[in-house]
N, C-alpha and C positions, 0 to 999 in steps of 0.2 A: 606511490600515489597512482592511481589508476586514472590511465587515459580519457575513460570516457567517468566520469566522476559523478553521474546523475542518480538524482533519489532514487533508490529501490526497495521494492516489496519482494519479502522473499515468502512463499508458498510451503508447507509443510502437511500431508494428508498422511495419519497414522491410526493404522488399524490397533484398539486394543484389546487385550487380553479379557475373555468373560473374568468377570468376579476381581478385577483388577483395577478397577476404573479411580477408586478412590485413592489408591497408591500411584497409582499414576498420576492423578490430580495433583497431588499433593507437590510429587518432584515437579510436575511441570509450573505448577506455581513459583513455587523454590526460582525455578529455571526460566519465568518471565520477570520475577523482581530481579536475578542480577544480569537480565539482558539490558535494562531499564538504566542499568549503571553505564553504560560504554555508551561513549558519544556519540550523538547524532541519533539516539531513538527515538523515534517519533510515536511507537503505541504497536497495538500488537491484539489483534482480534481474534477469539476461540470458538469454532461454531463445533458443535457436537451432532452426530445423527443416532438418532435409537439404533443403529445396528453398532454402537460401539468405535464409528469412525470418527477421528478427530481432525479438521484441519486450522492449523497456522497458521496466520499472516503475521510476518513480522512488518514493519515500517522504517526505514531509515532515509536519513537526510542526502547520505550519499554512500556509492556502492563502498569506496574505501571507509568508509565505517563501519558499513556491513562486517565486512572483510573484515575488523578486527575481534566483532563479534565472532564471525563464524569460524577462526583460527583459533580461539581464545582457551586456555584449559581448564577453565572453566563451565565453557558448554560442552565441550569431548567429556567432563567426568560426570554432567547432568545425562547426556546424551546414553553416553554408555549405563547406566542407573535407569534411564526410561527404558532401555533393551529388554530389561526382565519384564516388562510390562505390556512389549506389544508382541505383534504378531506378522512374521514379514520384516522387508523394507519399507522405510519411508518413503513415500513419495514426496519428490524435493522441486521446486521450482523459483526459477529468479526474474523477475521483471523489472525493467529499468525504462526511463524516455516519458515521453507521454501517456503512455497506456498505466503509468499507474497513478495516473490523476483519475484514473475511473475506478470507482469501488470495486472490487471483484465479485464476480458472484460466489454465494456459499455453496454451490452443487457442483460435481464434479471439476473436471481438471479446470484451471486457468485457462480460459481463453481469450484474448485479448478481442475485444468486436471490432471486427473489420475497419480498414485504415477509415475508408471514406464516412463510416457513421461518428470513430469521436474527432474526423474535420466537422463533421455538420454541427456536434452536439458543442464542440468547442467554440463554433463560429456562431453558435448560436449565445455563446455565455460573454465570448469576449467582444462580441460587435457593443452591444449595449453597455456594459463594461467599460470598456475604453472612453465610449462618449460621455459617459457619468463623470468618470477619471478625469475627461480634458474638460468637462465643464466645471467641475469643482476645483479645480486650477488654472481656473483663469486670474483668481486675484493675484496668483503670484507670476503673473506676466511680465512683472518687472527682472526678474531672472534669466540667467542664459540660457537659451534651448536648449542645450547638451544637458544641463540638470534637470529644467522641468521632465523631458524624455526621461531620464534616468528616475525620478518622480514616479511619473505616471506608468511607467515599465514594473517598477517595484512595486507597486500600489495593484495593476496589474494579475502579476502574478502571485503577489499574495492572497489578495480577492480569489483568486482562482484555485491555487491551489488547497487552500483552509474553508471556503464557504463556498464557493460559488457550483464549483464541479462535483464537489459530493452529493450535492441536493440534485444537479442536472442527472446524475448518473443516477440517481433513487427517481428520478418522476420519468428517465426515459429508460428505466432497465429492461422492461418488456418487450422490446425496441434493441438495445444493443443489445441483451439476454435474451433471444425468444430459445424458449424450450424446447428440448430436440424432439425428433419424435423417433420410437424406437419404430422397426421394421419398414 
């Protein structure tokens, strides 16, 4: 089991081969329905660019999941089978913690926006949040505070992590993504 055991997204940018694209599809399809099988997958997004660049986001509930994914011989024989297909190394990336409550962007590498914009964007989701939370459990006042807390926590971070912060991170990308400028 791994120490720090938090959900993670792991990142995959793979250059493919001209005239190869469909072959390639095809295994990595193959190779997303038996990721879909090992526990704790939570989805998995393909963004494609016209120069033939592919990247990966996997989703998983926690890193030791990941992990059994990414050990599995099953993706070493998918993996090895995509190699006739690309071009290069993959570029591979793993993000764990809070940073992958925020969507990623689909252009170049992962980069996580700086610490203090997802404190803003997160204090912006969970202040209002929270107060929704405790006002909608006030009938069950009659309850021990260690439960309603444990309540209102779960309540919380499910709101947060499944609806609340995807939407935040799509209306403030512009914002924690501004686009670079080359020169």
């Amino acid at each position: 089991m791994e120490t720090n055991d938090a959900p993670v997204t792991a990142d995959v940018v793979i250059k493919v081969k001209p005239s190869c694209e469909d072959d390639f599809e095809h295994t990595l399809t193959k190779m997303l329905t038996a990721a879909e099988e090992f526990p704790g997958h939570l989805g998995v997004n393909v963004f494609r660019s016209p120069d033939l660049e592919y990247r990966v986001v996997f989703k998983y509930d926690h890193l030791s999941n990941f992990r059994q994914w990414e050990s599995s011989e099953i993706r070493k024989g998918f993996l090895q089978e995509l190699k006739q297909y690309t071009q290069d190394e993959a570029k591979y990336q793993i993000i764990t913690g809070l940073e992958t409550w925020f969507t990623l962007s689909s252009n170049g590498a992962i980069v996580p926006p700086p610490r203090y914009k997802m404190l803003t964007i997160t204090s912006l989701a969970a202040f209002p949040t929270i107060n929704l939370i405790n006002f909608l459990l006030q009938p069950l006042s009659w309850l021990p505070p260690i439960l309603r807390t444990l309540i209102a926590m779960l309540a919380l971070l499910s709101a947060m992590t499944y609806i609340i912060m995807p939407r935040m991170t799509k209306l403030f990308a512009k914002w924690l993504y501004p686009k670079r400028r080359n020169g």
